[in-house]
BAVODREN-526652 format. One record per atom (N, C-alpha, C): x, y, z. Coordinates in steps of 0.1 Angstrom, whole numbers, plus 5000, padded with zeros to 4 digits. Example, Ala and Ser with C-alpha at 12.3 -4.5 7.8 and 13.67 -1.06 7.14 Angstrom:
BEGIN
513249435078/512349555078/513249675078/512849785071/513749895071/512950005079/
***
This chain:
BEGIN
858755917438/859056047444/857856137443/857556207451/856356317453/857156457458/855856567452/856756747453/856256757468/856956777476/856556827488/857256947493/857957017484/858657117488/858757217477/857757327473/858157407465/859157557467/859857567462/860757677464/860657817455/860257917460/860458057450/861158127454/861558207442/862258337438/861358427444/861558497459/860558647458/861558747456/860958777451/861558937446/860559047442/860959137444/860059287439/860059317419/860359227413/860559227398/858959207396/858559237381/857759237371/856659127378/857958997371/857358877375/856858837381/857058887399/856258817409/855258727413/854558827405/853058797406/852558657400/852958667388/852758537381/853358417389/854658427391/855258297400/855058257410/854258387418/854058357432/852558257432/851658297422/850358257416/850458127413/851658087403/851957987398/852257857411/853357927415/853557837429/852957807437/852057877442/850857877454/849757747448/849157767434/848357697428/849557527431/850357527422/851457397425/851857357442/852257427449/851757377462/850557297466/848957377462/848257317466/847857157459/848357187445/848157077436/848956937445/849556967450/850956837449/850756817464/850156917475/850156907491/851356937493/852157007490/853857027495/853957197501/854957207509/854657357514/855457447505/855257587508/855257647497/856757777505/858057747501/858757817505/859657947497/859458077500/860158187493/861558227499/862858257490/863258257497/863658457488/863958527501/864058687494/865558727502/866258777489/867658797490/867558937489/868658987495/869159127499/870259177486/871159107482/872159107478/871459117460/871959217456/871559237439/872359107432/871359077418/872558967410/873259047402/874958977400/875458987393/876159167391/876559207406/877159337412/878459287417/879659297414/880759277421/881059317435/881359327443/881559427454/882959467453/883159547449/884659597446/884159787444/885059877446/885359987443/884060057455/884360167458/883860277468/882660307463/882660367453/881460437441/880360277440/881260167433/880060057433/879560027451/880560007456/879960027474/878660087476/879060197476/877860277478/876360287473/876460227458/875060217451/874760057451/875459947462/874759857462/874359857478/875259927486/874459987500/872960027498/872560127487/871460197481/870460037482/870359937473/870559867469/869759767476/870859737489/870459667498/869159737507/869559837503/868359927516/866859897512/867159927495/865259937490/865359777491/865559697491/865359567493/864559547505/865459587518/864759567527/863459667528/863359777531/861959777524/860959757518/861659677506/860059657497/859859487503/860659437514/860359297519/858859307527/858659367530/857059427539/856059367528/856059427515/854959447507/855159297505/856459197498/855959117492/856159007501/856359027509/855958937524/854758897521/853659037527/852558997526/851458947515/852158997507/851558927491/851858767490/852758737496/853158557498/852158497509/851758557518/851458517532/849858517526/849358637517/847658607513/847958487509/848758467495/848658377485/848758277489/849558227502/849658147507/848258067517/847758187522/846458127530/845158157522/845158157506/843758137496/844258037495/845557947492/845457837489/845857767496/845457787508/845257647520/846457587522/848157667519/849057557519/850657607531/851257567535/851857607546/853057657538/853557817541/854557897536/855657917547/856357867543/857657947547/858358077543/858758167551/859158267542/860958277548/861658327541/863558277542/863958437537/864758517545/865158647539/866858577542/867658587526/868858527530/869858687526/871158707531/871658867529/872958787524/872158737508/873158697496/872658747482/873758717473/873058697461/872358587455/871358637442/870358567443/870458417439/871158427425/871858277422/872458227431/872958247439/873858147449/873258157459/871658177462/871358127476/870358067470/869558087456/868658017457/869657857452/870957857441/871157727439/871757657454/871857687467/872157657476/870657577483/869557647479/868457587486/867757517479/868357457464/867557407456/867757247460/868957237466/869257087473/868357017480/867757107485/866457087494/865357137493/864857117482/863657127474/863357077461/862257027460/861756967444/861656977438/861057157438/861657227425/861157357425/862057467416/862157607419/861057647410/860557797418/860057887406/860957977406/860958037390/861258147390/860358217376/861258357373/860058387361/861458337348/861058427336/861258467325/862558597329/863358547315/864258697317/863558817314/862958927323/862359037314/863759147319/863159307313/864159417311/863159477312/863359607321/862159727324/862759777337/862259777346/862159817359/864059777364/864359847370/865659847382/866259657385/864859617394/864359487398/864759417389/864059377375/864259337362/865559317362/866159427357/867459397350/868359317358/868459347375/869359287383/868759127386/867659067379/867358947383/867558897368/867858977356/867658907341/868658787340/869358777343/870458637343/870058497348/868758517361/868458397370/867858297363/866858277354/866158157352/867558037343/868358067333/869057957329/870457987333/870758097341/871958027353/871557987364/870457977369/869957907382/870057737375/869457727366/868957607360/870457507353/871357547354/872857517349/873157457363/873357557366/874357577380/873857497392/872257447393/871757387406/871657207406/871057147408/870956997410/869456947405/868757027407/867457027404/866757097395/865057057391/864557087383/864057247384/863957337375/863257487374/862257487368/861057587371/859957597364/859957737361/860157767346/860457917343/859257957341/858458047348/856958117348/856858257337/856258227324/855958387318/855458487327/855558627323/854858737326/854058767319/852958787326/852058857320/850958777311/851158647318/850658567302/849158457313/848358407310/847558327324/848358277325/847758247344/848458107355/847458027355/847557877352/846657797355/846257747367/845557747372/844957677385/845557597389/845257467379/846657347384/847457307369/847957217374/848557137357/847357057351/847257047342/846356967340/846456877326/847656957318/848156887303/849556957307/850556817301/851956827305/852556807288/853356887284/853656857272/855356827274/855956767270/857256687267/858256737254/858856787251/859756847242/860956727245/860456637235/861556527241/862756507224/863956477232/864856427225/866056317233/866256197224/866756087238/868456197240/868156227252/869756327251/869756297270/870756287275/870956297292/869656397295/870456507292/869556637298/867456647295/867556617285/865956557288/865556437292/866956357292/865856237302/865656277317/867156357323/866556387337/865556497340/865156627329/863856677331/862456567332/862456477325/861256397325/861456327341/862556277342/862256197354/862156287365/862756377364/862156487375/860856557373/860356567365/858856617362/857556487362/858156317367/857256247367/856156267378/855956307392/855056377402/854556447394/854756547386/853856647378/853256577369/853756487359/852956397348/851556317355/852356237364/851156167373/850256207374/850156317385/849256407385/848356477375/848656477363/848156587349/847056467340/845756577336/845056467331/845856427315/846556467311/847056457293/848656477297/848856397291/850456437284/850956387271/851256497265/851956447251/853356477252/853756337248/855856347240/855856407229/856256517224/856456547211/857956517205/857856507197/859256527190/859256587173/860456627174/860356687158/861556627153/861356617134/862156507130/863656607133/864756517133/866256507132/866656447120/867856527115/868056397102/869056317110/869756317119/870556217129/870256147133/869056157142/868556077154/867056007149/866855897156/865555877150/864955927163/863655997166/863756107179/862255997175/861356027164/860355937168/859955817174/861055707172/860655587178/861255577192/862255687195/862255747208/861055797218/860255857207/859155957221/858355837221/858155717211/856955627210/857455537223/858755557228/859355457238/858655517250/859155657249/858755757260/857455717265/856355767255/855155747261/854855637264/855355547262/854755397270/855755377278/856955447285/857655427294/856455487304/856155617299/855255697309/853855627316/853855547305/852455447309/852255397324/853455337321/853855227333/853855327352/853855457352/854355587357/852555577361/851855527353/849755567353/849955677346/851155737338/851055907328/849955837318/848955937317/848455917307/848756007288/849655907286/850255977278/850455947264/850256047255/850556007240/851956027235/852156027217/853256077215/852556117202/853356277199/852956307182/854456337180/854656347166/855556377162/855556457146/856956547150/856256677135/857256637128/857456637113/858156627104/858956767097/857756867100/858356987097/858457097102/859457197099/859357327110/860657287119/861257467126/862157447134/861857427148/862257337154/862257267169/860857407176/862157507180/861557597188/860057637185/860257657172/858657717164/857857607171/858257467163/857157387166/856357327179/857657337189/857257307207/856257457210/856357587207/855657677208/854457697202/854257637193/852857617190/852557507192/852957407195/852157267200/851857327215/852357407224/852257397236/850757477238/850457627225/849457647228/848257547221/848457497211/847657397204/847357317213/847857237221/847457157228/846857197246/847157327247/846757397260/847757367269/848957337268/849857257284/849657377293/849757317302/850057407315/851057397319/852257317313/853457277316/854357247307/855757237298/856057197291/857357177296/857557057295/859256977302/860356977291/861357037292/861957007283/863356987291/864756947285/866056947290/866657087289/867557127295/868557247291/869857197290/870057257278/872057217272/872657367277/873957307280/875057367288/875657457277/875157497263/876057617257/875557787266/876457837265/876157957269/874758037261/874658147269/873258177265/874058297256/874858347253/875058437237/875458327229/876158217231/876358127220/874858067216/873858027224/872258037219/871958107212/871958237218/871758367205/872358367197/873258337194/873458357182/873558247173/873458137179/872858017170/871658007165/871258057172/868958017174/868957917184/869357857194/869157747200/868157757206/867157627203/865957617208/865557637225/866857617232/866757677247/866257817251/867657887241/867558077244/865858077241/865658037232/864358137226/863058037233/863257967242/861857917252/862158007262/863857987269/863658037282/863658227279/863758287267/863458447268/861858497268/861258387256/859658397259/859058237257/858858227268/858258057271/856658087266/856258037258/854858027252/853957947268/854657897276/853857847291/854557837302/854457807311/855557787322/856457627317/857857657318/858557587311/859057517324/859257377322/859957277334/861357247327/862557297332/864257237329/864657167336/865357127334/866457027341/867857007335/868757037340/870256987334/870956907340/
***
């Protein structure tokens, strides 16, 4: 399988910039066209009651408006990097048009949950209920943090579980392509997760991944994939996403909540 279809989140949030950046560069990397899709419809507003009526009317309006500006901010980024854009204005909300378009596509951008701006808060829910709720792989893009040119080191947050085997096999076009990839794992006293990633990386072989495996004995999961990711430079780091809710994360520590709130790189999911 090869990416020939990348899909983004536009929107007037924080983030943009970075994912639109991120995308454009991954289009060109992979030859695939580069499609945005910009929704009218706020996330996670009911339509119920006169008073809410009215302030998602408001709502809908600046939307169409600020579609002008980031039109054309897609349309540069689109023609510096040489790659064919589509642009999609759908008059829904956001989760349920983008998991509607992800059927047909190879894989989404979106950003990071941030909180600030208007924009912000009504997009804060999309990156791990897009990533639950769709069929396909997400690439959660930081703010504010560098976009790399291309991929170039792919790092693996691996554990033998369903949900990270189908992030890998959906992230193998990106491995292919990347000059490094490391399997990490960190010990379990359950699982033997080691002689797991040592499977991994010579599964990946066979793929032409050029790929290693390390593995850490100490430290918690999340710590440790977040400093491996900058230690080793990834430009990408694949991991699975598990189906507990995101306050039951929080309030566990689960190693998902605390990548997908601040991803140390652009993070690759799959569930």
């Amino acid at each position: 399988m090869s990416i020939r279809t990348v899909l983004l989140h536009a929107a007037p949030d924080s983030g943009f910039s970075d994912r639109l950046a991120y995308a454009a560069g991954l289009a060109r990397q992979t030859g695939a066209q580069l499609k945005a899709v910009y929704t009218l419809y706020p996330a996670g507003v009911p339509r119920v009651g006169r008073a809410l009526s009215i302030y998602v009317n408001e709502l809908v309006r600046e939307a169409k408006e600020k579609e002008t500006t980031i039109k054309a901010q897609f349309e540069a980024a689109v023609a510096e990097a040489g790659v064919v854009g589509v642009w999609q204005i759908i008059e829904g909300e956001v989760t349920a048009a983008l998991r509607d378009e992800v059927t047909f596509a190879d894989v989404t951008v979106v950003s990071e949950t941030r909180y600030g701006t208007v924009d912000d808060e009504l997009a804060a829910t999309l990156p791990e209920h897009l990533a639950l709720a769709c069929n396909g792989p997400v690439i959660v893009v930081p703010t504010g943090k560098p976009v790399p040119a291309r991929i170039g080191k792919v790092l693996v947050a691996w554990k033998p579980s369903r949900e990270a085997g189908h992030a890998v096999r959906f992230a193998l076009p990106l491995m292919a392509l990347a000059d490094e990839v490391e399997v990490l794992t960190v010990e379990e006293s359950k699982v033997d997760v080691a002689a797991s990633g040592a499977k991994l990386a010579a599964y990946l072989s066979t793929h032409s991944v050029n790929a290693r495996h390390r593995h850490v004995t100490d430290g918690q999961a999340g710590d440790v994939i977040a400093q491996e990711a900058q230690k080793f430079g990834a430009d990408l780091l694949v991991m699975g996403l598990y189906s507990r809710s995101r306050l039951a994360e929080m309030i566990l520590g689960g190693v998902t909540a605390s990548l997908l709130v601040d991803p140390p790189v652009p993070l690759f999911v799959a569930h």
